[in-house]
C-alpha positions as CSV (number, residue, x, y, z in Angstrom):
1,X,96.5,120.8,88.1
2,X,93.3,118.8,88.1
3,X,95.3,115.6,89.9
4,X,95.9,115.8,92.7
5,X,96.7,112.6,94.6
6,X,98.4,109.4,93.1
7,X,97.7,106.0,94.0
8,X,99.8,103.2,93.6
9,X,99.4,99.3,92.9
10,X,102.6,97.2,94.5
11,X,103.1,94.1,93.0
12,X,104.6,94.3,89.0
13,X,104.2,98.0,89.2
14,X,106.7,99.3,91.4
15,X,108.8,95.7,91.4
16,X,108.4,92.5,88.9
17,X,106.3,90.0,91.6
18,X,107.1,86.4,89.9
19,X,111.3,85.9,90.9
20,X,110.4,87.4,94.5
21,X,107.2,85.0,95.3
22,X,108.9,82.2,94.0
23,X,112.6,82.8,95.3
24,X,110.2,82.9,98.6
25,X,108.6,80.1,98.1
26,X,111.9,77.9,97.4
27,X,113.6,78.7,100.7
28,X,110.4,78.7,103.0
29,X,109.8,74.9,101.3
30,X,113.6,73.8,101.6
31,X,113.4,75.0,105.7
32,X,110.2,73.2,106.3
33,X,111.2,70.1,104.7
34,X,114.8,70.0,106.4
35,X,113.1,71.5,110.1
36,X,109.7,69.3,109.3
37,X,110.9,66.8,107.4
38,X,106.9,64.8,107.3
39,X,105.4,67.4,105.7
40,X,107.4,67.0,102.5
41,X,104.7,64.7,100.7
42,X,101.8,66.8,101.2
43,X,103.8,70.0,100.6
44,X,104.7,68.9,97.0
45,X,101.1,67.4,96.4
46,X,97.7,69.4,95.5
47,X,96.6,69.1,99.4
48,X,97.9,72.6,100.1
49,X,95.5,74.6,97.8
50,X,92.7,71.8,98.9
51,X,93.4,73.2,102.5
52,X,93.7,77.4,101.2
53,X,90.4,76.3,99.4
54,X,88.8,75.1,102.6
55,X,89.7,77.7,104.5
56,X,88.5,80.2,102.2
57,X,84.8,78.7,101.9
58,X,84.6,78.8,105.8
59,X,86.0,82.1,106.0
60,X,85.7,84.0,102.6
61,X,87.1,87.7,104.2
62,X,90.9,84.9,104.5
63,X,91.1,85.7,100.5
64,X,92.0,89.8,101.5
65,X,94.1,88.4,104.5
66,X,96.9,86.9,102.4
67,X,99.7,86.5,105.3
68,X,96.5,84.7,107.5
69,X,95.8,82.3,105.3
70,X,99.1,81.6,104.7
71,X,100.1,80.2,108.7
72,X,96.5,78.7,108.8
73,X,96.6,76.4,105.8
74,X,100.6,75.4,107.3
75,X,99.2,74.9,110.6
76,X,96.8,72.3,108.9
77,X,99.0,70.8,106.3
78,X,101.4,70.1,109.3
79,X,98.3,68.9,111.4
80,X,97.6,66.3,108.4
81,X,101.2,65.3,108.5
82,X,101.0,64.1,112.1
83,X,102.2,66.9,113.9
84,X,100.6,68.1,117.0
85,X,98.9,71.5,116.6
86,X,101.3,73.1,119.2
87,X,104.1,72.3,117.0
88,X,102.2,73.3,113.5
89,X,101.4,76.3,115.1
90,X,105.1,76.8,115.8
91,X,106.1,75.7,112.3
92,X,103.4,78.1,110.9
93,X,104.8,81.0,112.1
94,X,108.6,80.5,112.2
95,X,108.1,79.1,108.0
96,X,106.2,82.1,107.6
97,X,109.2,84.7,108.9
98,X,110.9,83.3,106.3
99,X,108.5,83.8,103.6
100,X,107.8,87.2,104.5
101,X,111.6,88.5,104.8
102,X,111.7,86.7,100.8
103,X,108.4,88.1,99.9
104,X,109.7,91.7,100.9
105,X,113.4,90.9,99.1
106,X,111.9,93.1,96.3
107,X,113.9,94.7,93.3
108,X,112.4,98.0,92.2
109,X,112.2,99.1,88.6
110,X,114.2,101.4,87.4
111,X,113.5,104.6,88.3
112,X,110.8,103.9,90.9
113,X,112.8,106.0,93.6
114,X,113.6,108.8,91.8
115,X,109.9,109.4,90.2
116,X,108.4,109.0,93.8
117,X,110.7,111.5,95.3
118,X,109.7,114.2,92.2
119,X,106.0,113.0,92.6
120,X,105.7,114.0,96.2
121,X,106.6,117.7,95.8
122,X,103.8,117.9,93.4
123,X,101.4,115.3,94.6
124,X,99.6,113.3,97.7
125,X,101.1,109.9,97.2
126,X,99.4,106.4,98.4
127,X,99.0,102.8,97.4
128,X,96.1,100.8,97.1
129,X,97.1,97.2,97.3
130,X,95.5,93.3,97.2
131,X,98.6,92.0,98.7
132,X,100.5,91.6,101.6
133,X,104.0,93.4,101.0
134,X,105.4,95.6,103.7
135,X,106.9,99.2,102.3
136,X,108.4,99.5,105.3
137,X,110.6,96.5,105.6
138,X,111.8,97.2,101.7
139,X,112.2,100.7,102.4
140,X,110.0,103.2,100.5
141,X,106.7,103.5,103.0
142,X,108.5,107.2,103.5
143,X,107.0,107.9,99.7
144,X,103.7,107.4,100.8
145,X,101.1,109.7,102.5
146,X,98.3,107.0,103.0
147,X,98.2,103.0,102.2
148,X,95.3,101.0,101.8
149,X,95.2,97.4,101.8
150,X,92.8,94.8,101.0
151,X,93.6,93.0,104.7
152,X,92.7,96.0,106.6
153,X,89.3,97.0,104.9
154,X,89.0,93.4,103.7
155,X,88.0,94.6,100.4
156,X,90.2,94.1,97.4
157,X,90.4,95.9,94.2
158,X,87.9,96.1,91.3
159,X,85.6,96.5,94.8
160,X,84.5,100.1,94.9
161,X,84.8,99.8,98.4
162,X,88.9,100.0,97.9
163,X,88.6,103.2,96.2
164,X,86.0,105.0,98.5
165,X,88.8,104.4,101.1
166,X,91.1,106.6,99.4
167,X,88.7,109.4,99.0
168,X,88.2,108.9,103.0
169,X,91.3,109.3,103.8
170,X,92.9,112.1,101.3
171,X,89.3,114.6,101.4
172,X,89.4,114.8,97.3
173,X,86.9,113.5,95.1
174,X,87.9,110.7,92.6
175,X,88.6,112.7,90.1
176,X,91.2,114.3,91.7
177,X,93.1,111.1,92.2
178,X,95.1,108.9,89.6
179,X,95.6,105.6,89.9
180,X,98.8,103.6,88.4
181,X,98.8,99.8,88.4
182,X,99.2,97.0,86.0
183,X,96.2,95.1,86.3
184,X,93.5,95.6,83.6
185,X,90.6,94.7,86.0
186,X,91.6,95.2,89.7
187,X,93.5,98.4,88.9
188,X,92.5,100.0,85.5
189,X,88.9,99.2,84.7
190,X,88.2,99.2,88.7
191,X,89.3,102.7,89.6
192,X,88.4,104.0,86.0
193,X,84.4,102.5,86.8
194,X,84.9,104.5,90.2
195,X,85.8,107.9,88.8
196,X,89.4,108.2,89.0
197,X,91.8,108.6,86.5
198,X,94.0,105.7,85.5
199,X,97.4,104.9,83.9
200,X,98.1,101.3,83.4
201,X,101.5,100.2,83.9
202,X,102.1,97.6,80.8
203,X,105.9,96.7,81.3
204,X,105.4,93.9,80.2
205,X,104.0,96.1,76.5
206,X,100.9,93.2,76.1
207,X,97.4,94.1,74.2
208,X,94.8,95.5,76.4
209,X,93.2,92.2,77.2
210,X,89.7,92.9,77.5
211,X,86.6,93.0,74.9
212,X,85.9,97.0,76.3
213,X,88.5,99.3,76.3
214,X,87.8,102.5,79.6
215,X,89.7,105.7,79.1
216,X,92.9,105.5,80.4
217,X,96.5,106.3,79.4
218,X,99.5,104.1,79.4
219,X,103.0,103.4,80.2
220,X,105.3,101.0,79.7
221,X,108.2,102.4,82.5
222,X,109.0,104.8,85.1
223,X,110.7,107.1,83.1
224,X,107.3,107.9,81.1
225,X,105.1,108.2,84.6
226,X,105.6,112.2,85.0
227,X,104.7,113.5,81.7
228,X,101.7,111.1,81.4
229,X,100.1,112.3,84.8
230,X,100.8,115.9,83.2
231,X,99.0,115.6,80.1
232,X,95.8,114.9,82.0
């Protein structure tokens, strides 16, 4: 068995990403304007990504700290609306309990359980992730023998820097680990430029997007994860 550790992308790999974020987005945005009623006409205006694009040119590590940036360009947008910081602050961080209970109010794909549990009798398991979802809070961080995000190491994927961490922390070289995600740049051409294998995870059954094609193999759902890893 030349693989022997798996790592997993999060969003639209192990659960579709769009309904979640913007279920998420709907009820954090319908309790700020009935709790915070004056923000309403900047919320619905282009001042919030003016403020996430502010933020980010003064402090360009905020775009790997997605839940950071989040409460700091609220606590600002409230600011502008004439509330005093103490109370943006406040609204920051209670709007954001709410987003983060939606964002996490995930719907795995079919099969994603099952496959994990048969995966960890035969392999180390781990995600490497860009984003800001917690495994625990939906359930599955039991799966998972390491997990590296983009926050912590504030590094996000096609960074080599990402990958390295996952040779750190398992001991194997990158050939020895696979990587499954459904990105064709932060997750197949990154970790197939670093030296691990890769599967992309196509559910959505698209052409491979870009003008060079790496060597990697493909799936299109859960069900077809084992035998592909085995035919490496």
């Amino acid at each position: 068995m030349s693989i022997k550790a798996i790592s997993f992308d999060l969003d639209d790999t192990l659960w579709p990403l769009l309904p979640v974020i913007l279920k998420a987005e709907k009820d954090t945005n319908k309790w700020l304007i009935e709790n915070y009623p004056g923000v309403e006409n900047l919320l619905k205006s282009d001042e919030v990504k003016e403020i996430r694009d502010s933020l980010i040119s003064q402090e360009s590590s905020l775009v790997y700290q997605l839940s950071k940036l989040r409460e700091l360009t609220l606590v600002e947008l409230a600011i502008r609306s004439g509330y005093t910081k103490e109370e943006s602050e406040i609204m920051a961080r209670e709007s954001f309990n709410i987003f983060y209970a939606g964002r996490n109010d995930v719907t795995l794909y079919e099969g994603v359980e099952e496959v994990l549990e048969s995966l960890k009798q035969r392999y180390v398991l781990g995600v490497i992730t860009n984003g800001n979802a917690d495994m625990k809070i939906i359930g599955i961080d039991h799966y998972f023998d390491f997990n590296i995000s983009a926050n912590n190491i504030n590094a996000g994927k096609p960074d080599p820097v990402i990958f390295e961490e996952a040779l750190k922390q398992t001991g194997f070289r990158a050939e020895e680990i696979c990587h499954v995600g459904d990105h064709p740049v932060n997750d197949v051409e990154g970790s197939n430029n670093f030296g691990m294998k890769s599967i992309w995870f196509n559910e959505k059954g698209i052409d491979w997007p870009l003008d060079e094609k790496p060597d990697f193999k493909e799936v299109s759902s859960w069900t077809e994860l084992e035998g592909t890893l085995e035919s490496f």
